[in-house]
C-alpha positions in Angstrom: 0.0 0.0 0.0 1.3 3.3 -1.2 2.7 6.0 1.9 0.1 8.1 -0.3 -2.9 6.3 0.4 -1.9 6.0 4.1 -1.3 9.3 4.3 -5.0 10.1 2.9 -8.1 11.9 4.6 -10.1 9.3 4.6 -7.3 6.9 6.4 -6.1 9.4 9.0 -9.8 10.4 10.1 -10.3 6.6 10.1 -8.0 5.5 12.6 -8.2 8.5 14.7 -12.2 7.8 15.0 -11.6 4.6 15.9 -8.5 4.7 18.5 -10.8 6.8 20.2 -13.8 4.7 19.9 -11.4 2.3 21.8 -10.2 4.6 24.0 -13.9 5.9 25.1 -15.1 1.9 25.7 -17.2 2.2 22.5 -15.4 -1.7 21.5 -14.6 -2.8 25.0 -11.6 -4.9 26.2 -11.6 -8.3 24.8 -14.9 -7.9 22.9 -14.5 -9.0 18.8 -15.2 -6.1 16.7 -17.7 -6.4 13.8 -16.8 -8.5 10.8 -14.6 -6.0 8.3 -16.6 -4.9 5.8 -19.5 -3.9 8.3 -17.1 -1.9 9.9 -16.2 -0.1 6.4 -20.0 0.3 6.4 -20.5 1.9 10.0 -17.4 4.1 9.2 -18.8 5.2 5.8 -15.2 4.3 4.3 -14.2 1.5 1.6 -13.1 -2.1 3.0 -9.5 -1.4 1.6 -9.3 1.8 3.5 -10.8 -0.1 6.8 -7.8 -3.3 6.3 -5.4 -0.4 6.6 -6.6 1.4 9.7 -7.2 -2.2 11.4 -3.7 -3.0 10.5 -2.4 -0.4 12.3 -4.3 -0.5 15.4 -2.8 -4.2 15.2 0.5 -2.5 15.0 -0.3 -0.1 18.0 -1.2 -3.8 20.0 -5.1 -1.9 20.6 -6.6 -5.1 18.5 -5.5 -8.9 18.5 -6.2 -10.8 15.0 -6.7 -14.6 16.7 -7.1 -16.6 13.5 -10.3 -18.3 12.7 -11.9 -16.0 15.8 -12.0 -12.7 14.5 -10.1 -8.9 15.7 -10.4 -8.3 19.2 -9.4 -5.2 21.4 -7.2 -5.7 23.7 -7.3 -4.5 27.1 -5.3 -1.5 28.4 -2.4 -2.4 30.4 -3.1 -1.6 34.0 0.9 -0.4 34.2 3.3 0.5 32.0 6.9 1.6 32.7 10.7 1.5 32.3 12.0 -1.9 33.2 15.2 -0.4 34.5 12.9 0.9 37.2 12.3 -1.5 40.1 9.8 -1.8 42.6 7.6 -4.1 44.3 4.6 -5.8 42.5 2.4 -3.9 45.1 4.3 -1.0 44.3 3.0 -1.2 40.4 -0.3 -2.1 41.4 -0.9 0.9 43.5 0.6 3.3 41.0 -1.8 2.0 38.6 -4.7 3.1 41.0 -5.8 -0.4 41.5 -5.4 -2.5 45.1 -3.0 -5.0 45.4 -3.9 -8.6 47.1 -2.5 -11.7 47.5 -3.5 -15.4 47.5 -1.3 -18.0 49.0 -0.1 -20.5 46.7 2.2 -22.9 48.5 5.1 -22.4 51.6 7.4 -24.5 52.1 11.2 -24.7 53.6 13.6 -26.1 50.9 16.8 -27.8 50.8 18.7 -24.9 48.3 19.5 -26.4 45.4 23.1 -25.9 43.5 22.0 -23.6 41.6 20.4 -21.6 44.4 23.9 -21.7 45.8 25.0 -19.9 43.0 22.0 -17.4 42.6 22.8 -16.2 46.0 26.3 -16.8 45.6 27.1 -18.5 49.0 27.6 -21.9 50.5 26.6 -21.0 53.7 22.8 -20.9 52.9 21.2 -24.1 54.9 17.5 -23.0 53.7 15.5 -21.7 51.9 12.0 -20.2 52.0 9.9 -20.6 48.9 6.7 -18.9 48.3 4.4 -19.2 45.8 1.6 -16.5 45.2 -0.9 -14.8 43.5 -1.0 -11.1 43.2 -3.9 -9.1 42.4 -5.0 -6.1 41.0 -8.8 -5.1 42.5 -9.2 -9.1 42.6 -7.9 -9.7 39.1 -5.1 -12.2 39.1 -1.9 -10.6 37.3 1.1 -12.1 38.4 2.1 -15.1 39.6 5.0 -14.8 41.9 7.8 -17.5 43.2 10.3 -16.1 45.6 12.6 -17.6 47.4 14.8 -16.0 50.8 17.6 -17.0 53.3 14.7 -19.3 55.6 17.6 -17.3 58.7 16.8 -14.1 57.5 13.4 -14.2 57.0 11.4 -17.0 58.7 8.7 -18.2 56.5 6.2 -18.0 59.0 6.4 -14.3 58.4 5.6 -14.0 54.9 2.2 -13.7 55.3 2.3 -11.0 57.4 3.0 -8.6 55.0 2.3 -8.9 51.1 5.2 -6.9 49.7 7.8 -9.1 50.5 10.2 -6.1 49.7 8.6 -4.2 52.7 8.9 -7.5 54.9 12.8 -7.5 54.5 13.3 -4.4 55.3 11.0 -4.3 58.0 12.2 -7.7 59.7 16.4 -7.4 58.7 17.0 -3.3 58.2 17.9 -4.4 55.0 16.6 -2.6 51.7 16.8 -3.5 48.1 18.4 -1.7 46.2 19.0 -3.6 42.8 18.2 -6.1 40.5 19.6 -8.4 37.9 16.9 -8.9 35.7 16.4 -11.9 32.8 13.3 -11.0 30.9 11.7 -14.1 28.9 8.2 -14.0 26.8 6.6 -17.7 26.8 3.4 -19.1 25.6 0.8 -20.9 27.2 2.2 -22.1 30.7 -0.4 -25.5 31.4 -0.9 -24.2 35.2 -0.2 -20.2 35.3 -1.8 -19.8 32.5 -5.4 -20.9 34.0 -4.5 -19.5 37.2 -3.7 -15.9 35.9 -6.9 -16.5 33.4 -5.1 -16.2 30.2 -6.4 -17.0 27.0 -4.6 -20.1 24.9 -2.9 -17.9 22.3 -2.1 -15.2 25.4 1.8 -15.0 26.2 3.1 -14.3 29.4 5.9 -12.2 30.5 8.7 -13.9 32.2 11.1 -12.3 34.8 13.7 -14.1 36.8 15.6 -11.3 39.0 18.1 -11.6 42.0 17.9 -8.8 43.9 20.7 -6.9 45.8 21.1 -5.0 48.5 23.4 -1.5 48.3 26.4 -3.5 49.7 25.9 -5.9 46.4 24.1 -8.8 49.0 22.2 -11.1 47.0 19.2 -11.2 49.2 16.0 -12.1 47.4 15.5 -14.5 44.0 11.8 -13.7 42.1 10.3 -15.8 39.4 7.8 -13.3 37.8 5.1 -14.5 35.4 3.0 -11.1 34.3 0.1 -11.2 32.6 1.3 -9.9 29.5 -1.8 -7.7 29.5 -1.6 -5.9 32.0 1.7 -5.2 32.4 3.7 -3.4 29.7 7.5 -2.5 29.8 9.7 -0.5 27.8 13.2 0.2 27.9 15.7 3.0 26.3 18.7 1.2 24.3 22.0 3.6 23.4 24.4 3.0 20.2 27.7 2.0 21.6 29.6 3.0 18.5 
């Protein structure tokens, strides 16, 4: 298709109708828009015009193509920021405006693995405390968290006490994060998260594995972060090193 055409009256009018259409709720989250060429109806323009302003607004991630199922609008992420900033999942839930929960998962006090040995790089760890949880966002599930701590430094009796584990360290040891390492991994379909975190089948989720530090470079706290890759959105600024 010709920048011409794109760059038409008809086309920018278009798609600035319907991103705010979107935007106002007119096509809620997740509902399937009308067939194509009853859209091109409603919008008094030609079907070519209308493949070309839904093609976008595929491109701007505001509608889903699921084949054999139709265009679908996706929901507005509930949080979106800079991954090199870190903070708590409550942290990101409250600055969205919604309220965090949590539902328990699982506790347990584990034998540290070899790797876990090398995650917190220390031999001296006897056990760990491994948590597995759901965090909420007004009652929606959006992140399914695994952590694991120093069972010495912070008992796992304690971890319900407080649903931002980051506030519970600091609280309970004087210690305070301070850093991250951060691998970042998008997946598909996980059989068990996925259900829990009510994801469709062709939904991905977002993957974070981060050790966290304190300021004295003390690995302290190792997260397994699955995000529901609609609600959550990051972004991060990348530099030419030549």
């Amino acid at each position: 298709m010709s920048k011409d055409y794109l760059d038409s009256k008809e086309y920018g009018e278009t798609l600035s109708k319907m991103r705010e259409d979107i935007e106002n709720g007119v096509y809620p989250p997740n509902e399937r828009l009308h067939p194509l060429y009853e859209l091109a109806t409603n919008y008094h323009v030609s079907r070519t015009t209308m493949e070309a302003v839904i093609e976008e607004l595929v491109d701007e991630n505001m509608v889903t193509r699921r084949l054999g199922n139709g265009i679908f609008v996706n929901p507005k992420p509930i949080y979106s920021s800079g991954i090199e900033e870190l903070g708590s999942v409550s942290d990101m839930i409250k600055r969205a405006g919604k309220l965090p929960g949590t539902q328990f998962v699982a506790a347990e006090v584990v034998k540290p693995s070899a790797s876990d040995l090398a995650q917190f790089n220390s031999l001296d760890v006897q056990a760990l405390a491994r948590v597995e949880r759901v965090r909420t966002a007004d009652g929606e599930p959006v992140v399914y968290c695994i952590d694991k701590i120093d069972h010495e430094l912070v008992p796992i009796g304690l971890i319900h006490s407080q649903d931002s584990i980051f506030k519970l360290i600091e609280e309970h040891t004087g210690k305070r994060i301070h850093y991250a390492e951060t691998f970042i991994e998008p997946i598909g379909f996980h059989e068990k998260i996925s259900a829990i975190l009510n994801c469709r089948p062709d939904q991905a989720l977002l993957l974070l594995r981060q050790m966290h530090y304190t300021e004295d470079h003390e690995p302290i706290l190792y997260s397994v972060n699955y995000f529901k890759s609609d609600a959550f959105q990051f972004h991060v600024v990348r530099k030419r090193t030549d």
